[in-house]
Chimera marker file (.cmm) of the C-alpha trace (Angstrom):
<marker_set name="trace">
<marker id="1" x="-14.030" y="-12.929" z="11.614" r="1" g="1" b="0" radius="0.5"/>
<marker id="2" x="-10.003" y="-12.122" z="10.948" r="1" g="1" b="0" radius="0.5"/>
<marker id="3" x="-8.024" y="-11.713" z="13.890" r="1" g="1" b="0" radius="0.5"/>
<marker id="4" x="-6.356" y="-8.374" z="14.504" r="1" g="1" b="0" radius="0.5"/>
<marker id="5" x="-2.553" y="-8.307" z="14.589" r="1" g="1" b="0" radius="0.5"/>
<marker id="6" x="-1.388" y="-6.495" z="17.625" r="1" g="1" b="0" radius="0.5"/>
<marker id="7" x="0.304" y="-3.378" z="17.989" r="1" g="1" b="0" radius="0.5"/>
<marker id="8" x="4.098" y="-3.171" z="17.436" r="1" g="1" b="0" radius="0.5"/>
<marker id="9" x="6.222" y="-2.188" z="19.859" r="1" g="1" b="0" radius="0.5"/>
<marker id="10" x="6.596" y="1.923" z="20.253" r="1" g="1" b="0" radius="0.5"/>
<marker id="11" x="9.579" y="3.468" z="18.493" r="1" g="1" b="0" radius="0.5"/>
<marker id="12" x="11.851" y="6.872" z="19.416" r="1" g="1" b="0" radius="0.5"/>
<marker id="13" x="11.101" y="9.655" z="17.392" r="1" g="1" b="0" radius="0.5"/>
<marker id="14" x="14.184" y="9.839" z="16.202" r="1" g="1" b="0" radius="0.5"/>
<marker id="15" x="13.437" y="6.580" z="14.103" r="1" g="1" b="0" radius="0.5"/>
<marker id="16" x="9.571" y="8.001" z="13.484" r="1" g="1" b="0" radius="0.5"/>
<marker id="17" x="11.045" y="11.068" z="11.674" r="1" g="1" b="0" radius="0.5"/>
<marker id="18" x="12.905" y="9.744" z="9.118" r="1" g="1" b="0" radius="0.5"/>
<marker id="19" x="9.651" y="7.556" z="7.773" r="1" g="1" b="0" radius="0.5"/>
<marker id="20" x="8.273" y="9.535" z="4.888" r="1" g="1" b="0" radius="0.5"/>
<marker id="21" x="4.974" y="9.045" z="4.839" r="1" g="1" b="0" radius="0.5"/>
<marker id="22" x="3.086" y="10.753" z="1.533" r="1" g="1" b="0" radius="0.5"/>
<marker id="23" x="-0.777" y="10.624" z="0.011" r="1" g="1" b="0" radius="0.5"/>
<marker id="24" x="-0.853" y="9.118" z="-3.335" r="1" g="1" b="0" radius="0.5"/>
<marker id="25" x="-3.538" y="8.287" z="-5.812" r="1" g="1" b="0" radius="0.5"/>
<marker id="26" x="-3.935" y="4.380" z="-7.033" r="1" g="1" b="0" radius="0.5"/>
<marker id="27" x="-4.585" y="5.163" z="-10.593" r="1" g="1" b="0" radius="0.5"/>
<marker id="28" x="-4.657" y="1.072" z="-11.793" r="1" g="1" b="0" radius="0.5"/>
<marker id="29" x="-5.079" y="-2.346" z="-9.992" r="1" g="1" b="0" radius="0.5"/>
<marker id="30" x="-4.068" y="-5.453" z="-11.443" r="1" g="1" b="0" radius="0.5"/>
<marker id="31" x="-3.942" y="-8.755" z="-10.557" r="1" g="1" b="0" radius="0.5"/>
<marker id="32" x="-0.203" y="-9.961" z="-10.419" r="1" g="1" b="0" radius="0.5"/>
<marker id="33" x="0.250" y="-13.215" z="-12.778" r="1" g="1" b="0" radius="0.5"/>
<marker id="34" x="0.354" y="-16.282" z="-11.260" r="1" g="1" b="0" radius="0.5"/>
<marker id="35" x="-1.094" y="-15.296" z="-7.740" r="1" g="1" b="0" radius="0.5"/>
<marker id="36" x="-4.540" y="-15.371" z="-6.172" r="1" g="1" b="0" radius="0.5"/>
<marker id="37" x="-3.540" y="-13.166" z="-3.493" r="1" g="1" b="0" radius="0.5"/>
<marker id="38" x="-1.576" y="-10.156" z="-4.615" r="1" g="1" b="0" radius="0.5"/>
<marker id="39" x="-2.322" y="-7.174" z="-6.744" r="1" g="1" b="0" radius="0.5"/>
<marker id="40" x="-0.061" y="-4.557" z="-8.819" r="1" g="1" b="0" radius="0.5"/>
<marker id="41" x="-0.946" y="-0.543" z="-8.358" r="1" g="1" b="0" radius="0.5"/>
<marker id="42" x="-0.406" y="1.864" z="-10.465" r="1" g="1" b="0" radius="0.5"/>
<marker id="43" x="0.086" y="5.218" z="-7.713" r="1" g="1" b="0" radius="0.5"/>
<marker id="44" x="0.766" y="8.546" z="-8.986" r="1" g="1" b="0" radius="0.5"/>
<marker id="45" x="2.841" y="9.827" z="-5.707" r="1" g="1" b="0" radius="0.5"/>
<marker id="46" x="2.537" y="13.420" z="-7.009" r="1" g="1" b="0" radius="0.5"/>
<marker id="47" x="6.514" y="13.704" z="-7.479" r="1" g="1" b="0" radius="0.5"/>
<marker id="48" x="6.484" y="10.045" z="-9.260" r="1" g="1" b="0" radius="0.5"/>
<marker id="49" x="4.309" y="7.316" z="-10.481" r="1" g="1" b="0" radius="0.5"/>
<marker id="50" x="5.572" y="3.455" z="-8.846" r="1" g="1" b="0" radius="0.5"/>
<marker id="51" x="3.952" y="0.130" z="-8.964" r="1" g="1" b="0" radius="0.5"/>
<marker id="52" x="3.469" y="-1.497" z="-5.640" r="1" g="1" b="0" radius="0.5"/>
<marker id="53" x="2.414" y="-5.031" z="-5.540" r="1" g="1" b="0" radius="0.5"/>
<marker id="54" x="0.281" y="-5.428" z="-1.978" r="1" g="1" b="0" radius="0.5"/>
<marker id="55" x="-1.777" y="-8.670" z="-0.922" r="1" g="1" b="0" radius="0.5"/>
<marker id="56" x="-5.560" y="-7.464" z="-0.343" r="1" g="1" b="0" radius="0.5"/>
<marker id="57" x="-7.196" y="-9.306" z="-2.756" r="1" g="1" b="0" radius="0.5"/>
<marker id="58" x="-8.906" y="-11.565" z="-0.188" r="1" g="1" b="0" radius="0.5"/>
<marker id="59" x="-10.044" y="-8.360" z="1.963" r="1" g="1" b="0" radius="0.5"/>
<marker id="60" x="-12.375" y="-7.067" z="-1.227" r="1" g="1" b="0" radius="0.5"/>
<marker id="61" x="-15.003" y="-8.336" z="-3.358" r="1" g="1" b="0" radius="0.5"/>
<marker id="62" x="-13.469" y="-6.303" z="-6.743" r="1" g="1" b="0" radius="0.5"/>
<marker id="63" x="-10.033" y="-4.535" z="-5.960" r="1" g="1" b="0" radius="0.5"/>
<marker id="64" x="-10.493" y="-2.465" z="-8.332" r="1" g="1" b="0" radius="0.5"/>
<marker id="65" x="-12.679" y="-0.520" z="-6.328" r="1" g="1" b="0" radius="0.5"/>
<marker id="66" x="-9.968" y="1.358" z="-5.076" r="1" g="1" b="0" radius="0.5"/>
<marker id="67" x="-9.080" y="2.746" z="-8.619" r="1" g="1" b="0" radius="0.5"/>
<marker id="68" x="-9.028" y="6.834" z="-7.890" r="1" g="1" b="0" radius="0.5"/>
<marker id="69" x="-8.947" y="6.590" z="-4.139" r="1" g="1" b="0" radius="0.5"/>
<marker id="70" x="-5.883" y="8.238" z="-2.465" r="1" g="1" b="0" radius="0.5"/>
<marker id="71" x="-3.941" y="6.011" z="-0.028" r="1" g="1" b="0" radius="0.5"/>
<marker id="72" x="-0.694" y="6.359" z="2.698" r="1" g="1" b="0" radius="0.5"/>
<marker id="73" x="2.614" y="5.307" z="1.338" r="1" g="1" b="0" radius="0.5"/>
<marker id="74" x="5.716" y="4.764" z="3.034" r="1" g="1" b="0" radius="0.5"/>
<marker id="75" x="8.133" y="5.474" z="0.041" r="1" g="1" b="0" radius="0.5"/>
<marker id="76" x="11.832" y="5.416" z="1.859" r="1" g="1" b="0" radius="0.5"/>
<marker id="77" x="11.411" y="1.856" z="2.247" r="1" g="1" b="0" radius="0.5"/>
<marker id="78" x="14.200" y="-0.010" z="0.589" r="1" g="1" b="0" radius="0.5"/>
<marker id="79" x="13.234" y="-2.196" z="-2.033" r="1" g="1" b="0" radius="0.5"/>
<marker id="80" x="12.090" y="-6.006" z="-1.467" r="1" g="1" b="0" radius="0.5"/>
<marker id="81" x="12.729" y="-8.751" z="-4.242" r="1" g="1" b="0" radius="0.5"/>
<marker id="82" x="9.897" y="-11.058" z="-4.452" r="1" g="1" b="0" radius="0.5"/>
<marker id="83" x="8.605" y="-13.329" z="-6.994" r="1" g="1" b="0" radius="0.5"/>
<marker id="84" x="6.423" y="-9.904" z="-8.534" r="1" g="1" b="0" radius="0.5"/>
<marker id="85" x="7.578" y="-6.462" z="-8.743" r="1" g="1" b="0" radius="0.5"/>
<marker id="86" x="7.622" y="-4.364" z="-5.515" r="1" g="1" b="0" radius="0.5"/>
<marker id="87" x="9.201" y="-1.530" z="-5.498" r="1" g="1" b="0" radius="0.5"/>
<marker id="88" x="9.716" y="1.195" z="-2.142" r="1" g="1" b="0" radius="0.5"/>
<marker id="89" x="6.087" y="2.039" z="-1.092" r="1" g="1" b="0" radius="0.5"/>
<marker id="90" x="3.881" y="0.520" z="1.454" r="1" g="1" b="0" radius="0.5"/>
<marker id="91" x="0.500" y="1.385" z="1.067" r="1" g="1" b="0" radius="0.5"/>
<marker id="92" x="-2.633" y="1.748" z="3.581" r="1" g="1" b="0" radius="0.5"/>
<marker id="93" x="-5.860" y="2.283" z="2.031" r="1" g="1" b="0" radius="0.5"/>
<marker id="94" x="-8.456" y="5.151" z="1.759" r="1" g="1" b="0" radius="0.5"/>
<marker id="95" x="-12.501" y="5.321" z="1.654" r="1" g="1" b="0" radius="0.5"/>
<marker id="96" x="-11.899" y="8.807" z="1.912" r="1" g="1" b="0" radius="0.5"/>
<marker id="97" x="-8.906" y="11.368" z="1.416" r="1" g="1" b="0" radius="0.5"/>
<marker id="98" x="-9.589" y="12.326" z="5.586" r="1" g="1" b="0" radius="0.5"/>
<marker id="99" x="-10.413" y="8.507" z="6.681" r="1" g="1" b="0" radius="0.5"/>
<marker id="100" x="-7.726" y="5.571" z="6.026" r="1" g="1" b="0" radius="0.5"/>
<marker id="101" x="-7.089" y="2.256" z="7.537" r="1" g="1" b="0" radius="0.5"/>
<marker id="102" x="-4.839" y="-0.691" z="7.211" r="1" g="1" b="0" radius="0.5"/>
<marker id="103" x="-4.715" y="-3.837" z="4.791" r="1" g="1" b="0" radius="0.5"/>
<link id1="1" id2="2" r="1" g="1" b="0" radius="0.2"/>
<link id1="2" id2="3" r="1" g="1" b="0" radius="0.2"/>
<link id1="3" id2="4" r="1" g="1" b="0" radius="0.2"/>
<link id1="4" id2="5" r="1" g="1" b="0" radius="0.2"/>
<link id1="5" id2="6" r="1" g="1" b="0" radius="0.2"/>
<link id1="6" id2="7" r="1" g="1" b="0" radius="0.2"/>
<link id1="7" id2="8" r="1" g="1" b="0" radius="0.2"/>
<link id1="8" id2="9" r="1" g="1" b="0" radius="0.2"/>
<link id1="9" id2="10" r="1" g="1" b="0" radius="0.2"/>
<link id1="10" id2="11" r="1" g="1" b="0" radius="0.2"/>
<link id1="11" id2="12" r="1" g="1" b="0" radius="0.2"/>
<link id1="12" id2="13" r="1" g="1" b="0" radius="0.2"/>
<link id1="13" id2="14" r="1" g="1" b="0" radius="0.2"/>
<link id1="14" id2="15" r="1" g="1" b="0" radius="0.2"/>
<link id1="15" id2="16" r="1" g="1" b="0" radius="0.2"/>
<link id1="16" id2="17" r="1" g="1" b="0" radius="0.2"/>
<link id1="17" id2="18" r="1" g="1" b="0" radius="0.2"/>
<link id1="18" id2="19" r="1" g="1" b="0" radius="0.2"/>
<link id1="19" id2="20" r="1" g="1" b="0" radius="0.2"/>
<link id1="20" id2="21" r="1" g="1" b="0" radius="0.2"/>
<link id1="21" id2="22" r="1" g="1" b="0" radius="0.2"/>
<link id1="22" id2="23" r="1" g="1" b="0" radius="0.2"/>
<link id1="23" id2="24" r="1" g="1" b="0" radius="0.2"/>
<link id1="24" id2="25" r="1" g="1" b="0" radius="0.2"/>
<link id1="25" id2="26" r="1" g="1" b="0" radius="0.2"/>
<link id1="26" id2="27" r="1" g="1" b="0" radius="0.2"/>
<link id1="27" id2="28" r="1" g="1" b="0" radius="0.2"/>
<link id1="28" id2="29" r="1" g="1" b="0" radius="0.2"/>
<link id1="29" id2="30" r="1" g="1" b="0" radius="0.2"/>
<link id1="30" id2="31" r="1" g="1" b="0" radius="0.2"/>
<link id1="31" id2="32" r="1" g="1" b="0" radius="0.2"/>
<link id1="32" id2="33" r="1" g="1" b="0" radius="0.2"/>
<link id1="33" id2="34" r="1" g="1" b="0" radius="0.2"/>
<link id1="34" id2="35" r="1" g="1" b="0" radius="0.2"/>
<link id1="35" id2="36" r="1" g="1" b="0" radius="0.2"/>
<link id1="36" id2="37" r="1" g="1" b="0" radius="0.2"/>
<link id1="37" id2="38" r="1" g="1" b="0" radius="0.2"/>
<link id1="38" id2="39" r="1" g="1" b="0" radius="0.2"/>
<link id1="39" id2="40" r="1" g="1" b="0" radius="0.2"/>
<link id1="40" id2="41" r="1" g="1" b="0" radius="0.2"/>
<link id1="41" id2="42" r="1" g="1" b="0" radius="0.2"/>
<link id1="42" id2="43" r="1" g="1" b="0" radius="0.2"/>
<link id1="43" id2="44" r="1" g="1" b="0" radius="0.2"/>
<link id1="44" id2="45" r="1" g="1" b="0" radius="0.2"/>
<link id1="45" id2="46" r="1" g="1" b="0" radius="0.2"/>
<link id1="46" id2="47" r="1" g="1" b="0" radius="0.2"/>
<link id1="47" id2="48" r="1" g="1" b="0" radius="0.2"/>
<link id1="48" id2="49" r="1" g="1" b="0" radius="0.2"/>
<link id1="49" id2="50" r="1" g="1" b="0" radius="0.2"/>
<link id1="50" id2="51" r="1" g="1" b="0" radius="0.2"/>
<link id1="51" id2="52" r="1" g="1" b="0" radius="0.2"/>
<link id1="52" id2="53" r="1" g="1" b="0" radius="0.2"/>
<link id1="53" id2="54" r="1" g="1" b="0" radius="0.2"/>
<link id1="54" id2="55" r="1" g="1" b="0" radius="0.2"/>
<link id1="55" id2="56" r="1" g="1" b="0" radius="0.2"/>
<link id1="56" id2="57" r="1" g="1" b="0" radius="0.2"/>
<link id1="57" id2="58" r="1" g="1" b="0" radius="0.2"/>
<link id1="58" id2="59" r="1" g="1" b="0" radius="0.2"/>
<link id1="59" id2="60" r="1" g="1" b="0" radius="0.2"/>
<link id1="60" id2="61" r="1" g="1" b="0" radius="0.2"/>
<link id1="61" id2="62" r="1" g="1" b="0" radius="0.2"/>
<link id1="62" id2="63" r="1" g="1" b="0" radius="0.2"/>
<link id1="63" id2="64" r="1" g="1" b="0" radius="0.2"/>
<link id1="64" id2="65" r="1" g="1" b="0" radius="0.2"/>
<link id1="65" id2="66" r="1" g="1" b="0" radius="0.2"/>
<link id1="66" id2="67" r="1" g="1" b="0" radius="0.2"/>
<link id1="67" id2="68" r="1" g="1" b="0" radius="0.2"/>
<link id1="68" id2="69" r="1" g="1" b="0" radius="0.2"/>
<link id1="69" id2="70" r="1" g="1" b="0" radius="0.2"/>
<link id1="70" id2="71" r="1" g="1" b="0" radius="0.2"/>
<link id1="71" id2="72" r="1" g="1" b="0" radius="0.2"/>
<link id1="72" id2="73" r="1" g="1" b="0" radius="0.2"/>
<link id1="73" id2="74" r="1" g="1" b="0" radius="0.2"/>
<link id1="74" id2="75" r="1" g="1" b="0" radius="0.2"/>
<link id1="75" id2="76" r="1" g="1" b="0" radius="0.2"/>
<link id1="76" id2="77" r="1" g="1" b="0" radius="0.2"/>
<link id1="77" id2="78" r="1" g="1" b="0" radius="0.2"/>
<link id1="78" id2="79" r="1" g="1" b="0" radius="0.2"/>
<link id1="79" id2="80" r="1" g="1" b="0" radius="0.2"/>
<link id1="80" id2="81" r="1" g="1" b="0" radius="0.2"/>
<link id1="81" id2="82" r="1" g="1" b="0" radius="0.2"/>
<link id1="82" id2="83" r="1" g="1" b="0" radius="0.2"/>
<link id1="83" id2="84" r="1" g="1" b="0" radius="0.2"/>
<link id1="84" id2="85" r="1" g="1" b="0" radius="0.2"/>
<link id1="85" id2="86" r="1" g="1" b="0" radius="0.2"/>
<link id1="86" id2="87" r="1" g="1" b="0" radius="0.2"/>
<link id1="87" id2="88" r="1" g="1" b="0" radius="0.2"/>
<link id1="88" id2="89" r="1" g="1" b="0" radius="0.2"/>
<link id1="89" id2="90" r="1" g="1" b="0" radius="0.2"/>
<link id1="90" id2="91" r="1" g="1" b="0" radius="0.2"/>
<link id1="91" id2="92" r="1" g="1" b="0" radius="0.2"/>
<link id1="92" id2="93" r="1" g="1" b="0" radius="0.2"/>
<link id1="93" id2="94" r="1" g="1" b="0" radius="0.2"/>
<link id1="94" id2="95" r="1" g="1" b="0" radius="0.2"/>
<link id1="95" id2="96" r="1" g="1" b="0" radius="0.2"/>
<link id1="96" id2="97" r="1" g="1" b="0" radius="0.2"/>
<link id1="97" id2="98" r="1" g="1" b="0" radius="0.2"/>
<link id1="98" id2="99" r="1" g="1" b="0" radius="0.2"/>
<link id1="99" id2="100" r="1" g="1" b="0" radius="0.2"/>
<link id1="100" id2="101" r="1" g="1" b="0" radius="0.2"/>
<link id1="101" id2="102" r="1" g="1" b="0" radius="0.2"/>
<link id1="102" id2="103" r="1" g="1" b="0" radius="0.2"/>
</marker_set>
């Protein structure tokens, strides 16, 4: 069994406010080149489609089970250079549109 990370410490809501949090729709997964652990999506965001690059891989039998499911996205992040392609959004995943949880 995976250990669970604990919560982070509380933060004003001053600082809460400005994260813009919107639903978007993972249109594609694919596996990044080169890695066993991290995937590309393809996310229409409604006012923009982006590619996010997210490690799950490990959590799910065929990623691309997700394909059509809507997720949370952070998308004021600023953007992180790695050794793939991720641009602004953070992403938490959705069974459901009404039900999400964490990867």
């Amino acid at each position: 069994m995976r250990s669970v990370a604990p919560p982070k410490q509380e933060v004003v809501f001053d600082i809460f406010e400005k994260i813009d949090v919107r639903v978007g729709t993972i249109l594609e997964v694919k596996d990044v080149p080169d890695s066993r652990k991290l995937v590309r999506l393809k996310v229409d965001l409604g006012f923009a489609v982006r590619t996010v690059v997210t490690g799950f891989i490990n959590e799910r039998d065929n990623p691309k089970e997700i394909e059509g499911l809507q997720a949370l996205f952070v998308v004021n992040l600023p953007l992180v250079k790695r050794r793939a392609p991720c641009p602004k959004p953070c992403c938490s995943t959705s069974d459901t549109p009404t039900r999400s949880h964490t990867f």
